[in-house]
C-alpha positions in Angstrom: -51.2 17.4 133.6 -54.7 18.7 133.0 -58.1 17.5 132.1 -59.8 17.8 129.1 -63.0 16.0 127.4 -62.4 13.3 124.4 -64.0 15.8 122.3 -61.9 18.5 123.5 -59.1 16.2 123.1 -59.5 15.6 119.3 -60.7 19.1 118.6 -57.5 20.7 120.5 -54.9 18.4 118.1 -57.1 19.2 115.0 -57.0 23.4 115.7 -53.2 23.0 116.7 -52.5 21.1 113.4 -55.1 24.0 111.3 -52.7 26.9 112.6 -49.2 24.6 112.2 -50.7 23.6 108.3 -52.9 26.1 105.9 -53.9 22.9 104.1 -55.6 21.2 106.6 -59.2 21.7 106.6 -62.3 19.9 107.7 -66.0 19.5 105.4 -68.8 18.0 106.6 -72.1 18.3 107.8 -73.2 20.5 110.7 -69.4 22.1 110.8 -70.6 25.5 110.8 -72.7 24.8 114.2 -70.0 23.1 115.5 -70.2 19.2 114.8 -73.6 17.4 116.1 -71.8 16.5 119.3 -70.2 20.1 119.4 -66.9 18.7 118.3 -65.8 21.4 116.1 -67.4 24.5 118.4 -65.5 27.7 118.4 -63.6 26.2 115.1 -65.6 27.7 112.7 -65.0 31.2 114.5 -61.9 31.3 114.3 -60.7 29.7 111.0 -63.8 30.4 108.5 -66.1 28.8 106.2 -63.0 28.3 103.6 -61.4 25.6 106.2 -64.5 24.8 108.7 -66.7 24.0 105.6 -70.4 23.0 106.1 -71.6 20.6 103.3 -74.6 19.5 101.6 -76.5 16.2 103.1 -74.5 14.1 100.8 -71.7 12.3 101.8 -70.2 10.7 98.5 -70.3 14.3 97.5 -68.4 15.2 100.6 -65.6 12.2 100.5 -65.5 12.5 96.8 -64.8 16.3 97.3 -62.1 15.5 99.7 -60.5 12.4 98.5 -59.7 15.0 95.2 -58.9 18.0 97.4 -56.3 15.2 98.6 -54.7 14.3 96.1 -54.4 18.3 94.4 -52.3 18.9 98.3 -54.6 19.6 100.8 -55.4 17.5 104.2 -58.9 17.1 104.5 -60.4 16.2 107.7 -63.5 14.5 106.5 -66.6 14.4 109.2 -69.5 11.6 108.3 -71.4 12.4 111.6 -71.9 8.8 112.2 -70.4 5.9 110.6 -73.3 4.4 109.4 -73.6 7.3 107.3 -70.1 6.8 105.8 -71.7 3.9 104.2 -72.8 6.2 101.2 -69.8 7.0 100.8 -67.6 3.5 100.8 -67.5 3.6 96.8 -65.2 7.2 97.3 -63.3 5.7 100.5 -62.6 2.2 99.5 -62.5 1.7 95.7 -60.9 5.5 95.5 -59.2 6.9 98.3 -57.4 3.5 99.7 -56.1 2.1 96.8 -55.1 5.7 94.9 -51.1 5.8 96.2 -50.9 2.1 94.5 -53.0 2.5 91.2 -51.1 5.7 90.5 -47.7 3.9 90.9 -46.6 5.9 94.1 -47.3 9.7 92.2 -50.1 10.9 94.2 -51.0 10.0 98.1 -54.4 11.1 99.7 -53.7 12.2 103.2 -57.5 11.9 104.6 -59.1 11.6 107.7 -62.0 10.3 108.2 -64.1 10.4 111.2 -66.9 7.7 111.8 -68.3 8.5 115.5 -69.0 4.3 116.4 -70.8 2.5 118.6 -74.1 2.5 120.7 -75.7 5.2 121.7 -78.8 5.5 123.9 -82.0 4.5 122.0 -80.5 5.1 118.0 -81.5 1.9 116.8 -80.2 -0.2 114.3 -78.9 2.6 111.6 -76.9 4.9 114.4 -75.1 2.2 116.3 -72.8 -0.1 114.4 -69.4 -0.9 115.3 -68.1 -1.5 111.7 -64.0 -1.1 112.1 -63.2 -4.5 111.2 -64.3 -3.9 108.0 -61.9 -1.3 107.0 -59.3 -3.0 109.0 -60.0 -5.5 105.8 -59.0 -3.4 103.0 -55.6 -2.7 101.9 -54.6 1.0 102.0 -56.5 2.2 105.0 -55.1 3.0 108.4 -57.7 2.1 111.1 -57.9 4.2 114.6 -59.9 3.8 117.7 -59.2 5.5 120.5 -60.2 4.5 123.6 -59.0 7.9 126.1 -58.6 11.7 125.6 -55.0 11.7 125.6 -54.8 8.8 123.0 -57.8 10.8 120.9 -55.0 13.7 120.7 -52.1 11.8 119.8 -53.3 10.1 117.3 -55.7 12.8 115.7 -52.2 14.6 115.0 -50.7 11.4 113.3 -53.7 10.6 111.6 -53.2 14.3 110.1 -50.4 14.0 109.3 -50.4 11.2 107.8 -49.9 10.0 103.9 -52.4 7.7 103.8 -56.2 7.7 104.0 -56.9 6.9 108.2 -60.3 6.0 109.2 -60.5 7.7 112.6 -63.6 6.1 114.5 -64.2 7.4 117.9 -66.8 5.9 119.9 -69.9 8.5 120.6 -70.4 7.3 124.3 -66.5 8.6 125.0 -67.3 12.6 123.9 -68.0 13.7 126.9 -65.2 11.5 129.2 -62.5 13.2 131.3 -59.1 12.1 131.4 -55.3 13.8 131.8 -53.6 14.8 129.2 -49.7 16.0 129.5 -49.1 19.5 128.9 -46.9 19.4 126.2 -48.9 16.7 125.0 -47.0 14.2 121.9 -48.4 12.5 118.5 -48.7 9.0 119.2 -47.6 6.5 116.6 -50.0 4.0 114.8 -49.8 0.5 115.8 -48.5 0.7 119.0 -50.8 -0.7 122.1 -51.1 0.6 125.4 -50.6 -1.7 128.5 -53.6 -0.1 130.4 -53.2 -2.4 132.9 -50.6 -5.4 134.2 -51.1 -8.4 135.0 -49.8 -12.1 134.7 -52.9 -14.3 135.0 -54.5 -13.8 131.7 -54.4 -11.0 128.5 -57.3 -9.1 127.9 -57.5 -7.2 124.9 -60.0 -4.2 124.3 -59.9 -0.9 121.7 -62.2 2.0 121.7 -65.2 2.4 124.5 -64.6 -1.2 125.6 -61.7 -0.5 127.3 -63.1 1.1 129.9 -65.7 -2.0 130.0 -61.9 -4.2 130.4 -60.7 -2.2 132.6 -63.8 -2.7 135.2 -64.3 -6.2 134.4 -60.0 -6.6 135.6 -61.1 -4.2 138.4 -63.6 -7.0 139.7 -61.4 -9.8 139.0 -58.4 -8.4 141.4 -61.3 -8.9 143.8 -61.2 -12.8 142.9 -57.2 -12.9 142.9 -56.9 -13.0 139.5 -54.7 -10.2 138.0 -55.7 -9.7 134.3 -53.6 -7.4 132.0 -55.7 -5.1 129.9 -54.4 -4.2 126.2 -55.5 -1.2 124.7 -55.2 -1.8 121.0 -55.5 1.8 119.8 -55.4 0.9 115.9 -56.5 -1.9 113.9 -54.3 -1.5 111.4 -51.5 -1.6 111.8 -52.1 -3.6 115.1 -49.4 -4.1 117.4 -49.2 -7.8 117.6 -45.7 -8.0 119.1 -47.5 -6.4 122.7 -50.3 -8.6 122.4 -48.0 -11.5 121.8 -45.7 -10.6 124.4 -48.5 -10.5 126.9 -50.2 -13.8 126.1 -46.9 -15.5 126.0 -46.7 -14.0 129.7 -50.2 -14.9 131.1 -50.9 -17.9 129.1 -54.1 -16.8 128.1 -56.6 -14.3 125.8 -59.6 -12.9 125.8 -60.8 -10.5 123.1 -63.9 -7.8 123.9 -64.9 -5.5 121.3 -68.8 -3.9 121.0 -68.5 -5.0 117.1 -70.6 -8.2 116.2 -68.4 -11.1 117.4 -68.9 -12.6 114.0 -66.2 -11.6 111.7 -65.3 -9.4 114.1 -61.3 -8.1 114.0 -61.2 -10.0 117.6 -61.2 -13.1 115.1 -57.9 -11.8 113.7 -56.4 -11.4 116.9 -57.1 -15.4 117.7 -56.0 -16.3 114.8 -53.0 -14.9 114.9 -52.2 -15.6 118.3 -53.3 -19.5 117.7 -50.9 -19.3 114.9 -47.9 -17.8 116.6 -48.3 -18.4 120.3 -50.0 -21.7 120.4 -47.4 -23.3 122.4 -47.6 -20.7 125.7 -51.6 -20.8 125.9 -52.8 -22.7 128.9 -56.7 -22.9 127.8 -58.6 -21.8 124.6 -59.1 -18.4 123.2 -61.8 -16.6 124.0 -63.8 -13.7 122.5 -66.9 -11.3 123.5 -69.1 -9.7 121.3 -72.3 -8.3 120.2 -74.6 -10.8 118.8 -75.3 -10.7 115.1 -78.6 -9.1 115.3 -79.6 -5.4 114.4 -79.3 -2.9 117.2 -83.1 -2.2 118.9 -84.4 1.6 119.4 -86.2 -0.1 123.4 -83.3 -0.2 125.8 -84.2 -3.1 127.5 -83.8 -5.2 123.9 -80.4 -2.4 123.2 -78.9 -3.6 126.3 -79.2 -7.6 125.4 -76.8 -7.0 123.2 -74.4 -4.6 125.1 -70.9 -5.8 126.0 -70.7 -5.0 129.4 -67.8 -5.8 132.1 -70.3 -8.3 133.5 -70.2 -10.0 130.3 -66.0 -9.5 130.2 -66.0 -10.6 133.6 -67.5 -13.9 133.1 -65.6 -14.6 130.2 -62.7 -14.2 131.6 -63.6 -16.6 134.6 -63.8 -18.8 131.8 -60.3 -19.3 130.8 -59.6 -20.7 134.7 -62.0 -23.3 134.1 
């Protein structure tokens, strides 16, 4: 075993799938310094402009570029610096890329990754914050990804590359820096398969991307109480592993959902849903679910952290399903 960074993590699996592939290759901006959050440093060195390539500020140009470069062979690792950004470019992604393999009758496939760096960041306001994977999770033809460690953030980088399909790969800015193991003949991880982060048979708790580690406390504290939670890490949105999640609440008898996301119309709703529909007869109280309020992220971080889901918010939630 041996520790690495999340960034490190990602940026490892993406040079080890470059010298494996000569048609991967990565555009965005900022590539030819090295990412924003240094992501791609020493990549441009040692692979070029021709497959490190810096782009213009415009990112329809850049997923439009790629989503053809796609379908003429190539795997393009697409870098939108922050997802709110990729929003200029959701005409390209959704109406183009995802539905392609379909429109075309199964003759061309568009084997893209796109990364959307998610969630709140220190004092970057209400157009550098969002949390916005349940709504690709809603369209048909995207694979979703959020990894929440740097072992998972190298697994499933390397699936995501090599993968068919168009995968929106959102990793959560607050995680770049985090140290964890990784094996050292690290694996590709499959989509759609969960990771039990921690047992327990008193109640499910269920958690993707920089939440996790919010879960994970929040059980931590529990244990104190006597209550032994088991934490989910969902990994991907789509596909989700519901036959985990289902197995577990059919275990504990009970589910709560934390994501950073706004709670409303958030993917924890499809979770519930599903779970009410399928499980209904082995819960022992309500579902419950914990999310941002539906109000823009604030620049002040006393406003910012109202609206933070924080294992003191899990916590409490959870207390709620022994009432």
């Amino acid at each position: 075993m041996a520790k690495i960074t999340y960034a490190d993590a990602a940026k490892r699996a993406i040079a080890e799938e470059m010298r494996a592939d000569p048609t991967v290759w990565a555009v965005g901006e900022d590539l030819g310094r090295g990412g924003v959050f240094g992501q791609y440093k020493g990549l441009p060195e040692e692979f070029g402009p021709e497959r490190i390539a810096d782009a213009p500020i415009s990112e329809a140009c850049i997923m439009g570029a790629a989503v053809g470069a796609a379908m003429m062979g190539t795997r393009p690792i697409v870098e939108m610096r922050f997802s709110d950004f990729a929003l200029c470019a959701i005409d390209e992604l959704v109406n183009q890329a995802a539905k392609a393999r379909f429109m075309f009758g199964g003759q061309a496939k568009v084997p893209l990754v796109v990364r959307e760096p998610i969630g709140m960041w220190r004092s970057s306001a209400a157009q550098h914050s969002q949390s916005l994977e349940s709504w690709y999770a809603h369209i048909p033809g995207l694979v979703v990804v959020c990894p929440a460690t740097p072992a998972d953030n190298y697994g499933l980088m390397k699936t995501a590359i090599r993968n068919d399909d168009p995968v929106v790969y959102m990793e959560h800015k607050n995680l770049w820096g985090l140290e964890g193991d990784i094996d050292d003949a690290p694996a590709a991880i499959p989509f759609g398969k969960a990771r039990v982060a921690r047992a327990g048979k008193d109640a499910t708790l269920v958690a993707w991307s920089a939440t996790v580690h919010a879960a994970l406390e929040a059980a931590g504290e529990l244990a104190k109480e006597g209550r032994e939670i088991e934490v989910v890490d969902l990994r991907c949105l789509w596909p989700w592993d519901r036959e985990t999640v289902l197995a577990s609440v059919r275990k504990t008898g009970r589910l709560l959902i934390a994501h950073e996301a706004v709670r409303v119309g958030g993917f924890g709703a499809e979770i519930a849903a599903v779970v009410a529909e399928e499980a209904h007869g082995a819960l022992k109280a309500p579902v419950r679910r914990v999310g941002s309020p539906r109000a823009p992220i604030a620049y002040a971080p006393p406003l910012e952290d109202l609206l933070r889901v924080t294992p003191a918010t899990i916590a409490r939630a959870a207390r709620g399903l022994f009432a």
